[in-house]
N, C-alpha and C positions, 0 to 999 in steps of 0.2 A: 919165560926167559926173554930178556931185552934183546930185540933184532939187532943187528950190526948197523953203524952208522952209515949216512949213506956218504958218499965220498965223490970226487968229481972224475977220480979214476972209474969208479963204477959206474956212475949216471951220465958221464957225455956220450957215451955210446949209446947209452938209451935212449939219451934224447937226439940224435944223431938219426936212431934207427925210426925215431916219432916224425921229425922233419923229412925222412925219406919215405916214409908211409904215406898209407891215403886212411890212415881207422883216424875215428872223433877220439878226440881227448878221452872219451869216455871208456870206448871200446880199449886202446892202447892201455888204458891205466889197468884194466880187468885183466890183460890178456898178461900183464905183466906186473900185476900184484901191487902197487903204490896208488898214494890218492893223486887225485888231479892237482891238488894244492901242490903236492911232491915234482909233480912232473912239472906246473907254470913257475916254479921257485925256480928249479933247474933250467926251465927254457931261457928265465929271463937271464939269470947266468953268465949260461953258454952264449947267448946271444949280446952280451954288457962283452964277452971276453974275444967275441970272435966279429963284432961288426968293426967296420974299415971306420975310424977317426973322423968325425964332423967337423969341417972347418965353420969356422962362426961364420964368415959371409964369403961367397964368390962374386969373384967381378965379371959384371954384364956389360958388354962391349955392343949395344944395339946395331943395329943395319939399316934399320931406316924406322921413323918415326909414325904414327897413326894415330889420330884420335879417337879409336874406338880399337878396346881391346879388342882379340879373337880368342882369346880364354882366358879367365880369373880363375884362381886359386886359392880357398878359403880354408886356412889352416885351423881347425882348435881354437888352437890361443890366440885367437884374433887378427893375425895377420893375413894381409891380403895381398897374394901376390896376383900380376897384371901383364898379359904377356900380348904385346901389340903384334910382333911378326912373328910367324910359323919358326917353329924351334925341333931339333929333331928327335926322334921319339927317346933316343937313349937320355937327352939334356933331360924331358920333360920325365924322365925316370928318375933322372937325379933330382930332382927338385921334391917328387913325392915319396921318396927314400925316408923311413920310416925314423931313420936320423935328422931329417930336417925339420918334423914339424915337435922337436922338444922343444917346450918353450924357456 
């Protein structure tokens, strides 16, 4: 008999209950019956439906200038960002916001 489809009614909770856990993909998938391809299909999802909107660029208003970075930033896709004056931890969270480095 064909199992019932899976639905976003049924699997956001699931995956809901996976990002508030601490078990591996592996463990989660066993403990609750579906393959891990099931459970990365639906995280990516949940995650395409519930991340906050990437703006294409933010403008950076420096404070004063140096010629020698105090930290790079080497995304993926080649881009290199260059950060001359201390920035504070939450800016430096936005930057490595897993929205920013799509290329």
């Amino acid at each position: 008999m064909p199992q019932p489809k899976n639905t976003t009614h049924k699997m956001y909770p699931l995956v809901e209950s996976y990002l508030e856990g601490h078990l591996t993909q592996k463990a989660f998938c066993a403990k609750h019956g579906i393959s891990e391809s099931v459970l990365n299909y639906w995280l990516s999802k949940y995650r395409g439906e519930t991340a906050e909107p990437a703006e294409a660029f933010i403008e950076i208003t420096p404070r004063a200038v140096s010629e020698r970075a105090l930290m790079e930033i080497n995304y993926p896709h080649g881009v290199c960002l260059r950060l001359f004056t201390p920035v504070e931890p939450s800016y430096l969270k936005h930057l490595l916001a897993p929205g920013r480095r799509k290329a």
